[in-house]
Biopython code that builds the backbone (N, CA, C, O; Angstrom):
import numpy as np
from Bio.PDB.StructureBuilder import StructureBuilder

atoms = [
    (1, "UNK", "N", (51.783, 5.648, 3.504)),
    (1, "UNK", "CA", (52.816, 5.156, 4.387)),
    (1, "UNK", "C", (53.837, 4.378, 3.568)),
    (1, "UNK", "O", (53.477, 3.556, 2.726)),
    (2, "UNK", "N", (55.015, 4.627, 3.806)),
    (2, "UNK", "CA", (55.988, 4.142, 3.198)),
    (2, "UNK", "C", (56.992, 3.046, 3.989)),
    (2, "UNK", "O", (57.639, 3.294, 5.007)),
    (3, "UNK", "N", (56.965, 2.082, 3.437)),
    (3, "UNK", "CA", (57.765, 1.080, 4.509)),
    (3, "UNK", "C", (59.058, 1.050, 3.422)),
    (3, "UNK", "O", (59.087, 1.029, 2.191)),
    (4, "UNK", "N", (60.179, 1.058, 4.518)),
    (4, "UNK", "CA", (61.967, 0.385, 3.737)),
    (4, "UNK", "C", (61.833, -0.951, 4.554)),
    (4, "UNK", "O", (61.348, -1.202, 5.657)),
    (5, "UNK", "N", (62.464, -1.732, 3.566)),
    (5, "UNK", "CA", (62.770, -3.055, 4.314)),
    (5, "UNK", "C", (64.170, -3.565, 3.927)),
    (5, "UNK", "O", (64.338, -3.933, 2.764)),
    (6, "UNK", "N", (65.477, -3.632, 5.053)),
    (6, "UNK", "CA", (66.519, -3.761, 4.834)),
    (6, "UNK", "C", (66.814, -5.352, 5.464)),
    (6, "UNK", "O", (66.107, -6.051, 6.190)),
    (7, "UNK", "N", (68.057, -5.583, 4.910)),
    (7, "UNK", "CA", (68.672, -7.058, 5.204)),
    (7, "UNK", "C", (68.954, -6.582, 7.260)),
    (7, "UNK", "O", (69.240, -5.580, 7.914)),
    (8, "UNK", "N", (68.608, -8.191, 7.544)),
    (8, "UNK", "CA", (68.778, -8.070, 9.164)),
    (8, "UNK", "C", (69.911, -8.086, 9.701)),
    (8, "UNK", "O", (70.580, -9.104, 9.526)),
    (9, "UNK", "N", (70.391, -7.155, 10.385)),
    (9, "UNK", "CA", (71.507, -6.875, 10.777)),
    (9, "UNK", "C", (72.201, -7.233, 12.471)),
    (9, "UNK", "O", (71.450, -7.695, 13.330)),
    (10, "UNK", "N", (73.245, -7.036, 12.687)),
    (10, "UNK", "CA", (73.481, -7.254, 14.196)),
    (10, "UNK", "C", (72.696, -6.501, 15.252)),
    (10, "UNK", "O", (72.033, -6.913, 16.204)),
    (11, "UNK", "N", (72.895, -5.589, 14.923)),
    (11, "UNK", "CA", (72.261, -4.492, 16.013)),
    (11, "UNK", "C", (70.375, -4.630, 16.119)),
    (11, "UNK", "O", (69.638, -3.965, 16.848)),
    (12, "UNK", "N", (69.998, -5.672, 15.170)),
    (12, "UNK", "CA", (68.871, -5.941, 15.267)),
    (12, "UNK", "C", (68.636, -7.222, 15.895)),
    (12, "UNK", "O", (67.428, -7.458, 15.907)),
    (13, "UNK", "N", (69.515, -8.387, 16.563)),
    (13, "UNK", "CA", (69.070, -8.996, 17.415)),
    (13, "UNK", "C", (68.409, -9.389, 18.555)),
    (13, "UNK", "O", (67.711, -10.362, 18.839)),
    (14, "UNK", "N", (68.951, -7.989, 19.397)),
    (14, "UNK", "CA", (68.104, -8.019, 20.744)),
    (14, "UNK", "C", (66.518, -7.704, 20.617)),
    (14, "UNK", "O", (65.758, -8.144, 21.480)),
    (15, "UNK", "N", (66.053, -6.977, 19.586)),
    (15, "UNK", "CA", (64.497, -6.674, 19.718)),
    (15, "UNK", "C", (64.193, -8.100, 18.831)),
    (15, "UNK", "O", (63.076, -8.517, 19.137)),
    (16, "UNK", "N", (64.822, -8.912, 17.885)),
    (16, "UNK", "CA", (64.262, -9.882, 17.487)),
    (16, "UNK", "C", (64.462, -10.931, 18.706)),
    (16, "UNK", "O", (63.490, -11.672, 18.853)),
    (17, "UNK", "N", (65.279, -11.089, 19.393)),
    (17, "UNK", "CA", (65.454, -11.716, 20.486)),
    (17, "UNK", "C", (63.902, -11.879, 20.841)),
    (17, "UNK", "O", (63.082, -12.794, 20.768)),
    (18, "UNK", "N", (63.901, -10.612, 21.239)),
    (18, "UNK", "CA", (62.328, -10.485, 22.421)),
    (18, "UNK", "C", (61.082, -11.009, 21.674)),
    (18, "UNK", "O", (60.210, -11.444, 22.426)),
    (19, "UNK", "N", (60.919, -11.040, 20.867)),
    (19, "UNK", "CA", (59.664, -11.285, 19.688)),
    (19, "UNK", "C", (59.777, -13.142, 19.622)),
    (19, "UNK", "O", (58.875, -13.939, 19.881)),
    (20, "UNK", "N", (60.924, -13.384, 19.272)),
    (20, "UNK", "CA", (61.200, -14.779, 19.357)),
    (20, "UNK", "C", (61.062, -15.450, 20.683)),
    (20, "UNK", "O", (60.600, -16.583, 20.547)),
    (21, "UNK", "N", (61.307, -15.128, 21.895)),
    (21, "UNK", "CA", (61.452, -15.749, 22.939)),
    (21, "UNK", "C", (59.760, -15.590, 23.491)),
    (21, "UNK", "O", (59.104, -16.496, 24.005)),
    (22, "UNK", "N", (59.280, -14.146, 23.216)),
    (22, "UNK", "CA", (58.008, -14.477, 23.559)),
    (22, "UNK", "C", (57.336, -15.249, 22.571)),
    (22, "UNK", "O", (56.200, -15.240, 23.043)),
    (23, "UNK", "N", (57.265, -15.898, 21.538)),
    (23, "UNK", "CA", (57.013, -16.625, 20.696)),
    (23, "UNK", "C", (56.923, -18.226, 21.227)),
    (23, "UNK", "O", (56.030, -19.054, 21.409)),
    (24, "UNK", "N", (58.030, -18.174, 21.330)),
    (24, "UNK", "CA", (58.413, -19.766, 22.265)),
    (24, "UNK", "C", (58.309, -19.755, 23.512)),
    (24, "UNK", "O", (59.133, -20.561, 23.943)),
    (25, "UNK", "N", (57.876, -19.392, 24.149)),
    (25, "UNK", "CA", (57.296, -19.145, 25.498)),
    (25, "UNK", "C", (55.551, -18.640, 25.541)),
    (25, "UNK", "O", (54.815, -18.887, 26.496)),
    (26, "UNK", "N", (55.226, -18.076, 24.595)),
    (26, "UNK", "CA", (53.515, -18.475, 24.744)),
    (26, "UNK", "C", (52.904, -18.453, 23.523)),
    (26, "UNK", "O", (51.891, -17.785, 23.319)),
    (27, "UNK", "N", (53.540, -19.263, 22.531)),
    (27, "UNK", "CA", (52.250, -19.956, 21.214)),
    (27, "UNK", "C", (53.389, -21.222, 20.583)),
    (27, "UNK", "O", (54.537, -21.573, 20.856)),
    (28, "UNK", "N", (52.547, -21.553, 19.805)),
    (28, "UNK", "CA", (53.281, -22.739, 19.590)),
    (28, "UNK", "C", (53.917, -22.222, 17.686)),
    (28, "UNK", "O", (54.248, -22.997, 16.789)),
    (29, "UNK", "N", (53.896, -21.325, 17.668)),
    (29, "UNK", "CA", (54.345, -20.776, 16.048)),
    (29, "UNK", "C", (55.640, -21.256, 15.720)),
    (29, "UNK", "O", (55.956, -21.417, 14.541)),
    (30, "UNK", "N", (56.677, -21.581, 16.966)),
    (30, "UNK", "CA", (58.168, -21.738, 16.714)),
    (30, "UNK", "C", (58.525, -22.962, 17.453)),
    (30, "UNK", "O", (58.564, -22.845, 18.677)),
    (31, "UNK", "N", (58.728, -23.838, 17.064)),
    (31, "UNK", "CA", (58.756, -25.315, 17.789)),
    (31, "UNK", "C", (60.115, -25.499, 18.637)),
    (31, "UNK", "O", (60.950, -26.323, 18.264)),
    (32, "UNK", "N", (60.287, -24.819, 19.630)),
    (32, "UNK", "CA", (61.212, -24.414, 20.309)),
    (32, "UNK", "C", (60.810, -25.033, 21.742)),
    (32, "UNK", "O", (59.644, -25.389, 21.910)),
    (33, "UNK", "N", (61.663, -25.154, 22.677)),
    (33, "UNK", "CA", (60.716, -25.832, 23.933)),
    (33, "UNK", "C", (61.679, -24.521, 24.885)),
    (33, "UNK", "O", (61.056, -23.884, 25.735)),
    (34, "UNK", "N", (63.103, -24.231, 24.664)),
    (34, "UNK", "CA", (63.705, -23.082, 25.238)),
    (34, "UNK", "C", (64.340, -21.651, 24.889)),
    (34, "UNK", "O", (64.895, -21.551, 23.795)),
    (35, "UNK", "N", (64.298, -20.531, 25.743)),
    (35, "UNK", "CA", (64.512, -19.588, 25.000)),
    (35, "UNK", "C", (65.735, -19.707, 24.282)),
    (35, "UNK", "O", (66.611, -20.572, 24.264)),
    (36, "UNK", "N", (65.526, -18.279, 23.509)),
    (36, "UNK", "CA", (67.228, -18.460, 23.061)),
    (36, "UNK", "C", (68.129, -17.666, 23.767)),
    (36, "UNK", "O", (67.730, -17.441, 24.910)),
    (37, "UNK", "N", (69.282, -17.124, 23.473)),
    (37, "UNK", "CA", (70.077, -16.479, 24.029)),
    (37, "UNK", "C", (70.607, -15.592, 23.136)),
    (37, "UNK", "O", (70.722, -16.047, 21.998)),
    (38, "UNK", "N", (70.951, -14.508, 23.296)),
    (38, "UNK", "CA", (71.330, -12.988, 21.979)),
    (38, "UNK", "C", (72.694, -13.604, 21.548)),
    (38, "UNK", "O", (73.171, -13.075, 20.544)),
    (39, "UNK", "N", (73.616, -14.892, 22.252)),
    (39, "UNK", "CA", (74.352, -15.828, 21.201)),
    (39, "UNK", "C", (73.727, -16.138, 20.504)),
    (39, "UNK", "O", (74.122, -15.723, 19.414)),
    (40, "UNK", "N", (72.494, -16.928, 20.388)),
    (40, "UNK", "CA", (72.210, -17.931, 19.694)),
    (40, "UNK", "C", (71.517, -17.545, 18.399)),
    (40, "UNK", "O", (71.389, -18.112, 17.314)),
    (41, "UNK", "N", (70.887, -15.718, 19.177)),
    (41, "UNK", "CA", (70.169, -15.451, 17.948)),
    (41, "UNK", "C", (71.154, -14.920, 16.730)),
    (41, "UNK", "O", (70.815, -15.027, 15.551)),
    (42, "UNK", "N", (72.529, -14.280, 17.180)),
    (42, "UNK", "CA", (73.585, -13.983, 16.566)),
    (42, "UNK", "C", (73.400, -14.657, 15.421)),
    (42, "UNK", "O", (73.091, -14.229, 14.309)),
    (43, "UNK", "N", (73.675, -16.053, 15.894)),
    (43, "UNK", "CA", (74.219, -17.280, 14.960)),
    (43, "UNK", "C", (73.349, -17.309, 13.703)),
    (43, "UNK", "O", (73.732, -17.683, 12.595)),
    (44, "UNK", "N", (72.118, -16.860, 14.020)),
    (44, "UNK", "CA", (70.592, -17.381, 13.022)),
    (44, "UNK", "C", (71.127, -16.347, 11.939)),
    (44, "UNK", "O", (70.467, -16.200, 10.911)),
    (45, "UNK", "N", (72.331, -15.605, 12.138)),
    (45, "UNK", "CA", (72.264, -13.777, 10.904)),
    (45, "UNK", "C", (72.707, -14.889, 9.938)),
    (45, "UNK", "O", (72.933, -14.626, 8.757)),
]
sb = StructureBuilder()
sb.init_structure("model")
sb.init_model(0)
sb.init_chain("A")
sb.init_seg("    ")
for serial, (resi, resn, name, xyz) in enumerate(atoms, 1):
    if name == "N":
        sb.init_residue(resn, " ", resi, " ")
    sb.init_atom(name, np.array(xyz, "f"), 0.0, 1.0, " ", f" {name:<3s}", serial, name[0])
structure = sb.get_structure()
């Protein structure tokens, strides 16, 4: 199996969105108390 691993891009926010928000909404891995918003995750590029 061959994995590529590229720099994170725009069009990759919304599925990191979802990974992050369920993150901060049920474990404590991301010390976050609210979700984010596909602004906010923008901002993190």
């Amino acid at each position: 199996m061959q994995v590529n691993v590229r720099p994170y891009q725009t069009q990759d926010c919304s599925s990191i969105l979802e990974i992050v928000n369920y993150n901060i909404n049920h474990t404590t891995n991301i010390y976050e108390y609210l979700p984010r918003t596909l602004e906010e995750q923008i901002q993190q590029l």
